[in-house]
VEXRO-8743 format. One record per residue (C-alpha): residue number from 1; residue in one letter; x, y, z. Coordinates in Angstrom, 3 decimals. Last residue first. Layout:
<bagus>
> i,aa,xx,yy,zz
> NUM,a,X,Y,Z
...
</bagus>
This chain:
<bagus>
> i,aa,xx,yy,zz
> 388,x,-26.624,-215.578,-41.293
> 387,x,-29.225,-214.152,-43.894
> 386,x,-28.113,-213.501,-47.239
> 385,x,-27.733,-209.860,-48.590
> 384,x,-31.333,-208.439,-49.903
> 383,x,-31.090,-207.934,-53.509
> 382,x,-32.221,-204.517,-54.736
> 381,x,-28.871,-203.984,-56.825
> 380,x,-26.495,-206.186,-58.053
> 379,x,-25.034,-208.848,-56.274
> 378,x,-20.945,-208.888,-56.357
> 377,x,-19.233,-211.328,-57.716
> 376,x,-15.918,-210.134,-58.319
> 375,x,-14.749,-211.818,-55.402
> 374,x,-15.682,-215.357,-57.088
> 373,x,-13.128,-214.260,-59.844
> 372,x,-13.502,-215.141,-63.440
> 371,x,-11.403,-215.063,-66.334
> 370,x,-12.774,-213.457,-69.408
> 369,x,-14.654,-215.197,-72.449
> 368,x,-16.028,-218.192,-70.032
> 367,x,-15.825,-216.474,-67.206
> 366,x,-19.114,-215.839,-66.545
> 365,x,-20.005,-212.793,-67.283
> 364,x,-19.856,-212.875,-71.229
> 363,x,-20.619,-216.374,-72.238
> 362,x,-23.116,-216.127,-69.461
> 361,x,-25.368,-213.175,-70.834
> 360,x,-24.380,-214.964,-74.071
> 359,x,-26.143,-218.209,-73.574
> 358,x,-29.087,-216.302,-71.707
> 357,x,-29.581,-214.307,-74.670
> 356,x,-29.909,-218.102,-76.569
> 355,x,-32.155,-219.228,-73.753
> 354,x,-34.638,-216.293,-74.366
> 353,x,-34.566,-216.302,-78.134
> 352,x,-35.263,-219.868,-78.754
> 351,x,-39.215,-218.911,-78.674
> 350,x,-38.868,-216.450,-80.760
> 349,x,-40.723,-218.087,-84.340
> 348,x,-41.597,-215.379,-86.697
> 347,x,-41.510,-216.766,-90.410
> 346,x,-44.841,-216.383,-91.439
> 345,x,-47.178,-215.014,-88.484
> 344,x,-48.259,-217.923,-86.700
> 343,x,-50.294,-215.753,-83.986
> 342,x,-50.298,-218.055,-81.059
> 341,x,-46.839,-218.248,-81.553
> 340,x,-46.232,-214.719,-81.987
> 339,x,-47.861,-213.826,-78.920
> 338,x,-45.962,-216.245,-76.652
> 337,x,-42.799,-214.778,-78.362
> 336,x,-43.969,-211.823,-77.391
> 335,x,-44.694,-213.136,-73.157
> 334,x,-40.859,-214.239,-73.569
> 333,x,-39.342,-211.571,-74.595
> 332,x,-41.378,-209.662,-71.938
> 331,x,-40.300,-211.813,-69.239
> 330,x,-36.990,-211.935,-70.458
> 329,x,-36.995,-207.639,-70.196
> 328,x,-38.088,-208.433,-66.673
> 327,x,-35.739,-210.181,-65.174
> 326,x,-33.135,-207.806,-66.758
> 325,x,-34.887,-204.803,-65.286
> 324,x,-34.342,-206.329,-61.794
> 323,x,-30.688,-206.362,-61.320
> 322,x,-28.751,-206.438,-64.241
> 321,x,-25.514,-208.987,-63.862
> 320,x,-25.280,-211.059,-60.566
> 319,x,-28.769,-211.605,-59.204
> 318,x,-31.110,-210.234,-61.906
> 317,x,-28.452,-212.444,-64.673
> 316,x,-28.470,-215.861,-61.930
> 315,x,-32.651,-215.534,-61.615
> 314,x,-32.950,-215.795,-65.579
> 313,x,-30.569,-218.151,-65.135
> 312,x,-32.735,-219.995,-62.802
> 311,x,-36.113,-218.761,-63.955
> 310,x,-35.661,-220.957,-67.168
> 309,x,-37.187,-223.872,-65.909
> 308,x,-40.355,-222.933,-66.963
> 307,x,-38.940,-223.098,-70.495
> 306,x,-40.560,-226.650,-70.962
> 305,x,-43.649,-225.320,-72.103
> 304,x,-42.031,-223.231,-74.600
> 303,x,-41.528,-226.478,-76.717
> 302,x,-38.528,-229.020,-76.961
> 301,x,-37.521,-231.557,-79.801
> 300,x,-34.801,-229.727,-81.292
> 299,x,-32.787,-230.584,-77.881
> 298,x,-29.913,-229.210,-76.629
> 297,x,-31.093,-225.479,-76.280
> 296,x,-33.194,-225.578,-73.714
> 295,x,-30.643,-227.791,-71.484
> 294,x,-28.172,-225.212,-72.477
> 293,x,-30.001,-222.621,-70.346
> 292,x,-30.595,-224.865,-67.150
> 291,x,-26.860,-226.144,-67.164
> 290,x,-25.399,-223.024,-67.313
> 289,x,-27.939,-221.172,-64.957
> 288,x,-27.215,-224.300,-62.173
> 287,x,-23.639,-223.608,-62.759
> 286,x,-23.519,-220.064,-62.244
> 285,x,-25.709,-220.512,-59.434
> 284,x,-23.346,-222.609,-57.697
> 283,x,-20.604,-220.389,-58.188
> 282,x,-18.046,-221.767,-60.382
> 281,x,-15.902,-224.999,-59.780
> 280,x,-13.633,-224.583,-63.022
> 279,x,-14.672,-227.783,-64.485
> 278,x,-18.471,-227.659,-64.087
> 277,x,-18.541,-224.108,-65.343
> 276,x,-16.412,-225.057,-68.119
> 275,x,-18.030,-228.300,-68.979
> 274,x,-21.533,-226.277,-68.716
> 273,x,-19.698,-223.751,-71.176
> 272,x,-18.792,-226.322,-73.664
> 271,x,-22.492,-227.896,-73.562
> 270,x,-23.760,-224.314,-74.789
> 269,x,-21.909,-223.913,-77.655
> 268,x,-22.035,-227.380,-78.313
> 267,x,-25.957,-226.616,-78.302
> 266,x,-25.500,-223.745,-80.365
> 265,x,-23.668,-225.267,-82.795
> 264,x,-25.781,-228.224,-83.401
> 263,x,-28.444,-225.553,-84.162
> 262,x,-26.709,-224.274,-87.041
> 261,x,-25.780,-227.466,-88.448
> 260,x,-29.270,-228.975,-88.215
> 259,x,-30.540,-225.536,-89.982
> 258,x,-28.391,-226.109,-92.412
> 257,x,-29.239,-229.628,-93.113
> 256,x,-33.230,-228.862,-93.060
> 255,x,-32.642,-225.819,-95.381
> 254,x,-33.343,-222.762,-93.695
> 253,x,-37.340,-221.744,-94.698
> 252,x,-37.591,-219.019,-91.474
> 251,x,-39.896,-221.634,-89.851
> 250,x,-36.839,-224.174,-90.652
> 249,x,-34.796,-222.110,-88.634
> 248,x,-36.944,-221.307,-85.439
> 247,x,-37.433,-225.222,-85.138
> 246,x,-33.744,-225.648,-85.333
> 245,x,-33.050,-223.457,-82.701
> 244,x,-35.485,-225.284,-80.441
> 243,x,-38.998,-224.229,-79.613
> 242,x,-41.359,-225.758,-81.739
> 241,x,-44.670,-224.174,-81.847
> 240,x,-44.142,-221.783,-85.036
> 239,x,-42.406,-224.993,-86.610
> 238,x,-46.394,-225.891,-86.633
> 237,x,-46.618,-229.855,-85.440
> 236,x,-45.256,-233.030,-87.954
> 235,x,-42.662,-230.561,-88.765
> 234,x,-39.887,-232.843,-90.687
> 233,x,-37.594,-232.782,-88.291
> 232,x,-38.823,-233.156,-84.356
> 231,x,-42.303,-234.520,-85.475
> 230,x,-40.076,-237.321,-87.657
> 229,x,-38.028,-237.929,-84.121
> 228,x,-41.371,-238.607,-82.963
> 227,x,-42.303,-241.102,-84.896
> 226,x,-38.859,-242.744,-84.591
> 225,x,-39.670,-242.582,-80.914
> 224,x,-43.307,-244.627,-80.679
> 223,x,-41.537,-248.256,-81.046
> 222,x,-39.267,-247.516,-78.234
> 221,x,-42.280,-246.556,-75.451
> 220,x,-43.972,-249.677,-76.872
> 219,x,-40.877,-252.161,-75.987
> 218,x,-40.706,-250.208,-72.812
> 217,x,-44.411,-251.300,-72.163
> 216,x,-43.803,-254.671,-73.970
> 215,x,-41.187,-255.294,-71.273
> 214,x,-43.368,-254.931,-68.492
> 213,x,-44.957,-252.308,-65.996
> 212,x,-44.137,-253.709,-62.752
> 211,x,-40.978,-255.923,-63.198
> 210,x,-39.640,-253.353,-65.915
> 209,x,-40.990,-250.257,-64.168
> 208,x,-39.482,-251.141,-60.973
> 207,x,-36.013,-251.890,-62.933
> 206,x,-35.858,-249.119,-65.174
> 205,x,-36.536,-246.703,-61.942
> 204,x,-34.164,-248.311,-60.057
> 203,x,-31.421,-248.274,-62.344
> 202,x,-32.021,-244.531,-63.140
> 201,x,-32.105,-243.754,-59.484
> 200,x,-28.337,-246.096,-59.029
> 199,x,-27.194,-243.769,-61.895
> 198,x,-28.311,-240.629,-60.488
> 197,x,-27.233,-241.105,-57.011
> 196,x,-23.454,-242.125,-58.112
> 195,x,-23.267,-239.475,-60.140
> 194,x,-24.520,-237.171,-57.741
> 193,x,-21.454,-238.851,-55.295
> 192,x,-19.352,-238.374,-57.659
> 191,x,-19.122,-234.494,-58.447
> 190,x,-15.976,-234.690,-60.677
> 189,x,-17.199,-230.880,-61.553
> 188,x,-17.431,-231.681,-65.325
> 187,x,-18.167,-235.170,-64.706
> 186,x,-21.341,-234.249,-62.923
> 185,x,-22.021,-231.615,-65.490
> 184,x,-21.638,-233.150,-68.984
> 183,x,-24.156,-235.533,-67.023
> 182,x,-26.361,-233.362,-66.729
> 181,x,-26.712,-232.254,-70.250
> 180,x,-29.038,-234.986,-71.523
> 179,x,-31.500,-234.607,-68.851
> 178,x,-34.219,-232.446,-70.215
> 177,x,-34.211,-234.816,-73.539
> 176,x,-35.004,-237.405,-71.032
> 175,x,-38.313,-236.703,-69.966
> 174,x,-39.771,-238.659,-67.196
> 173,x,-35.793,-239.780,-66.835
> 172,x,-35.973,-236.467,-65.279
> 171,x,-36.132,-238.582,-61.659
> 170,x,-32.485,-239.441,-62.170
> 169,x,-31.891,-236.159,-61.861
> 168,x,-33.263,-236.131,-58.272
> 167,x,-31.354,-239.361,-57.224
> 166,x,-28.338,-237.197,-57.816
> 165,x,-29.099,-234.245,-55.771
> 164,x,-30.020,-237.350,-53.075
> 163,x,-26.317,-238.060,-53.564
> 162,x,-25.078,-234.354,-53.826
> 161,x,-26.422,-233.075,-50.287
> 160,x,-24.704,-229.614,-49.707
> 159,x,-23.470,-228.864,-53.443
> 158,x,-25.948,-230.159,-55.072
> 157,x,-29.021,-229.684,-53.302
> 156,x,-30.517,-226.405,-54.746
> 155,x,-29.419,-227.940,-58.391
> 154,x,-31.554,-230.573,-57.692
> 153,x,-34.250,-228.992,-56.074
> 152,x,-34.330,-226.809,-59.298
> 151,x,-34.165,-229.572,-61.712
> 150,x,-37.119,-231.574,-60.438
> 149,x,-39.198,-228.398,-59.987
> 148,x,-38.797,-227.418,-63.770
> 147,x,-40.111,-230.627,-64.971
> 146,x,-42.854,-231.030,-62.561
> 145,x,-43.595,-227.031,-63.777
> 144,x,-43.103,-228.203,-67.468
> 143,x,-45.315,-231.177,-66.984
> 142,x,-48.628,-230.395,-69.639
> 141,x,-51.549,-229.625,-68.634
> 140,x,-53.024,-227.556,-71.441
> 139,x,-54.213,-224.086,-69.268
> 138,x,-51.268,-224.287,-66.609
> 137,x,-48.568,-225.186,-69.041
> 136,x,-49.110,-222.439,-70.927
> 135,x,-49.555,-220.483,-68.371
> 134,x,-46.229,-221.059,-66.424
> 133,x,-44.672,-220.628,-69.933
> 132,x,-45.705,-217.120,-69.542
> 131,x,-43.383,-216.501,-66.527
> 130,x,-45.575,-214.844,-63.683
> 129,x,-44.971,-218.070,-61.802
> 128,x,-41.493,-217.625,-61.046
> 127,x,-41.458,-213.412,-60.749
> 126,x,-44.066,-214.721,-57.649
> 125,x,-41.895,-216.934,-56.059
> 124,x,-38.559,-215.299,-56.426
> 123,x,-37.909,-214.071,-52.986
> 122,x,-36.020,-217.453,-51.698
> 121,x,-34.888,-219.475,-54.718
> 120,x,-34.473,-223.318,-52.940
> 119,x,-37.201,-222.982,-50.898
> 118,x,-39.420,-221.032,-52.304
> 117,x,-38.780,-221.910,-55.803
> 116,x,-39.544,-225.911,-54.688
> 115,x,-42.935,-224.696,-53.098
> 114,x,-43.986,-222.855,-55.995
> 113,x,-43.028,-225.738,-58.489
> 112,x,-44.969,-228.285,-56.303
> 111,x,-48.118,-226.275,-55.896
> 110,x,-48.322,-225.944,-59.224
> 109,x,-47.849,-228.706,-60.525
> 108,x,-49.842,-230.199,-58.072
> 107,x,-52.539,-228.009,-58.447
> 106,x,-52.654,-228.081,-62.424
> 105,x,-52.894,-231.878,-62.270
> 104,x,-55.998,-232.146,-59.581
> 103,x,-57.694,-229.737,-62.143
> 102,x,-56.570,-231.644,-65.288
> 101,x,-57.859,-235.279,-62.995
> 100,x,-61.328,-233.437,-62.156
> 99,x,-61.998,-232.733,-65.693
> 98,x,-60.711,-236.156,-67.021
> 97,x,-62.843,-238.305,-64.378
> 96,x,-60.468,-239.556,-61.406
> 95,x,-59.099,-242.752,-60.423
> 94,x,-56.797,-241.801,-63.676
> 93,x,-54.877,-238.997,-62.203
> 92,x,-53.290,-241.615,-59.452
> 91,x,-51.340,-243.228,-62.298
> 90,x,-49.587,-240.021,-63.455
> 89,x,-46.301,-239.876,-61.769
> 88,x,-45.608,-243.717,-61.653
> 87,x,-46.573,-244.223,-65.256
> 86,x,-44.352,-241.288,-66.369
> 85,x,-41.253,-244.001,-65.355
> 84,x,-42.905,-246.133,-68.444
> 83,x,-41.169,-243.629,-70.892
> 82,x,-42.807,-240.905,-72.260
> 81,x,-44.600,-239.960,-75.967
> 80,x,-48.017,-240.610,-75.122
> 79,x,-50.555,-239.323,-78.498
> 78,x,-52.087,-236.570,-79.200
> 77,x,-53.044,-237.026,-82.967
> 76,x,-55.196,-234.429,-84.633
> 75,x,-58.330,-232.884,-83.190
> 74,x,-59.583,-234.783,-79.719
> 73,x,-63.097,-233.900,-78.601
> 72,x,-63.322,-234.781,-74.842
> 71,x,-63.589,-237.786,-72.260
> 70,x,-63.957,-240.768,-74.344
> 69,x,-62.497,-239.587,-77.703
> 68,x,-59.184,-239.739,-75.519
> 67,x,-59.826,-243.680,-74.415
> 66,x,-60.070,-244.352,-78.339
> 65,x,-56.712,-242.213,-79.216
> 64,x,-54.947,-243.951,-76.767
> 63,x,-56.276,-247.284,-78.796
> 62,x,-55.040,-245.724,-81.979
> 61,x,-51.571,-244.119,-80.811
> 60,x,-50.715,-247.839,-79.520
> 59,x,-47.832,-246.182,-76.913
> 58,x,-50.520,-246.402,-74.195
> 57,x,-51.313,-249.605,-75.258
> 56,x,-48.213,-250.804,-73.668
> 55,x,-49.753,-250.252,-69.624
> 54,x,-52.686,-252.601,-70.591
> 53,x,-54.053,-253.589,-67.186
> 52,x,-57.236,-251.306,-66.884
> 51,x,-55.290,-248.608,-64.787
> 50,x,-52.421,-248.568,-67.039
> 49,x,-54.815,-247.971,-70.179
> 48,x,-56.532,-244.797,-67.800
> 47,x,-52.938,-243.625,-67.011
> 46,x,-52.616,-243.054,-70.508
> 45,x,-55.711,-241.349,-71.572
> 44,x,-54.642,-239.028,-68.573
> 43,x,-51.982,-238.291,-69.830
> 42,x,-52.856,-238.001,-72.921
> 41,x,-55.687,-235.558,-71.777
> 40,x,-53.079,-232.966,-70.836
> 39,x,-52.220,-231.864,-73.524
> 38,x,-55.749,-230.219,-73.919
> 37,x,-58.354,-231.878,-75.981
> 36,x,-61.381,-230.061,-74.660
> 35,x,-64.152,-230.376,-71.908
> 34,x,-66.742,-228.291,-71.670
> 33,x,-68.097,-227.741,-68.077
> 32,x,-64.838,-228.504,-66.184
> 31,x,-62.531,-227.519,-69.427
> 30,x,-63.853,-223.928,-68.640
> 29,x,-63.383,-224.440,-64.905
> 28,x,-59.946,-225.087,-65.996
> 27,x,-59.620,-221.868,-67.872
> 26,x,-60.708,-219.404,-65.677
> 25,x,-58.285,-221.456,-62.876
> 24,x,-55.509,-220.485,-65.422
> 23,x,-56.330,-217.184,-66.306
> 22,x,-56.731,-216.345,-62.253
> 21,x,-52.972,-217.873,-61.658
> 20,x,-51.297,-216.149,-64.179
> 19,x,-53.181,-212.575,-62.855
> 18,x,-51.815,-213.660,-59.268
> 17,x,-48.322,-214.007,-60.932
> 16,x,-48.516,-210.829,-62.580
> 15,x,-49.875,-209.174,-59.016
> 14,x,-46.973,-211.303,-57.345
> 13,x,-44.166,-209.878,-60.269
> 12,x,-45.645,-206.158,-59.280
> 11,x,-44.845,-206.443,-55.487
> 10,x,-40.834,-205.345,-56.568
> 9,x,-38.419,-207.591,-55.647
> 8,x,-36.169,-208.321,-52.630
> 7,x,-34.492,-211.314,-53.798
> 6,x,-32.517,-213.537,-51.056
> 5,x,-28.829,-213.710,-51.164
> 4,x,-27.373,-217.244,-51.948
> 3,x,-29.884,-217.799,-55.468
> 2,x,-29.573,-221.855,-55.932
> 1,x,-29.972,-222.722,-52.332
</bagus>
């Protein structure tokens, strides 16, 4: 398990959660009667090409487009961006008509990321899903919570099972980006075995999607990137919906160089304590919260969406550091920075703020800036010790 002692919290985060929940269901039934252009419908656009035989057209932002227009109004370009491994995870979702398919979707998700917190984050359930990027993902359909459950069981099965730990990171080859610190990791803690999982996963999955999907599908998948490497730089969405350091910069008119600078010191910030964590064999949840929060900060191509993930170091600092008022003062960061974005007020972008507090909540506690002892870890209030 990633959090050792069980949370005993208060029955507030399962009335947020439950609120979460309603809002999201509201809005699918919406999307039921009148359907819109949510995230969501490129998957399903997609899955719908790899249905008819065409798996490569998916990365053909016109003829995606086409199947799109089909099901829903479609403003602006919402095109695939994914790898051919995405195939495998979508491809039942388009059997089904687009309204049924984001329902079907939000379940899943859903479903899957509750049942991974429960088992590998006992307690935390409902402050889980009453994270606002929950919602977002919820009402567009997009795979933060698929995302976010892939790296939890992961991290839950690391120490204990480190092979099938490994075949579980390879799975984040759905999105890469979320991926790129794991290996920093693995090496870190000279787990082998996980690297041994992961890489034989990856292998797999290129191979099964090669033979089944084709070349010109991965050919496609490479063709789309430099156009979204120029969303990543030059703004091609709202910097007010980006949420990497270097988004929040450039919203705040930083120079595109400095602001490149800037955030590449973060992220080695951030890498350099995953390698320390990793190399100095801390807690299991120590690691898990270092790899989790630099993960969000790697990237400049990364939106709030993908912050679901976040409850792990946001469950490490209640845990270890703050106790329950910590837990929630991220949710409320987080639920503003919601706001703002919604908002685009000039300038205002806060979406990198919860990961980069996280940085320096484990900077400072984790023995990073003062030596660490596992007997000075010692729960903090309202946490139920672990059972035998």
């Amino acid at each position: 398990m990633i959090a050792v002692p069980r949370l005993s919290l208060s029955p507030h985060w399962r009335i947020a959660a439950g609120l979460v929940i309603v809002l999201i269901a509201i809005q699918l039934v919406r999307n039921a009667f009148d359907p819109s252009g949510i995230d969501f419908i490129s998957y399903w656009a997609a899955a719908r090409l790899l249905l008819a035989g065409t798996p490569a057209l998916a990365y053909d932002i016109a003829a995606h487009h086409a199947v799109e227009l089909r099901a829903a109004p479609v403003h602006g370009v919402m095109s695939f961006p994914y790898p051919p491994p995405f195939f495998i995870l979508i491809a039942p979702f388009g059997l089904m008509s687009f309204p049924i398919a984001a329902i079907a979707w939000a379940g899943f998700s859903l479903g899957a990321f509750a049942l991974v917190v429960r088992r590998f984050i006992p307690g935390a359930v409902g402050l889980a899903l009453a994270f606002p990027a929950v919602l977002i993902c919820g009402i567009i359909g997009q795979n933060g919570l698929l995302s976010a459950a892939l790296m939890i069981a992961a991290l839950g099965l690391l120490d204990r099972r480190p092979f099938l730990a490994g075949l579980l990171f390879s799975l984040l080859a759905i999105k890469p980006q979320l991926a790129a610190a794991v290996p920093i990791l693995l090496i870190a803690s000279r787990n082998w075995r996980a690297i041994g999982g992961a890489l034989l996963g990856g292998f797999v999955l290129f191979v099964t999607t090669l033979v089944v999907f084709g070349m010109e599908a991965w050919r496609g998948f490479f063709d789309i990137l430099p156009f979204y490497g120029q969303i990543a730089t030059q703004g091609g969405v709202s910097w007010h919906r980006v949420g990497s350091v270097y988004g929040s910069l450039r919203l705040l008119g930083v120079p595109a160089v400095g602001a490149a600078l800037l955030h590449a010191g973060c992220a080695a910030a951030a890498l350099w304590l995953v390698w320390r964590t990793g190399r100095e064999n801390a807690l299991a949840h120590a690691r898990g919260a270092a790899l989790v929060t630099a993960t969000m900060l790697l990237s400049p191509y990364i939106y709030m969406y993908d912050q679901v993930m976040l409850v792990v170091p946001i469950v490490w600092a209640l845990q270890w550091v703050c106790g329950e008022r910590v837990a929630m003062r991220f949710h409320l960061v987080s639920l503003l920075a919601f706001v703002l974005m919604l908002a685009a007020l000039p300038g205002l972008n806060l979406i990198p703020l919860t990961p980069l507090a996280l940085l320096w909540l484990l900077y400072r506690e984790t023995g990073v800036v003062r030596p660490m002892r596992r007997a000075d870890m010692v729960p903090a209030a309202g946490i139920e010790p672990a059972a035998p």
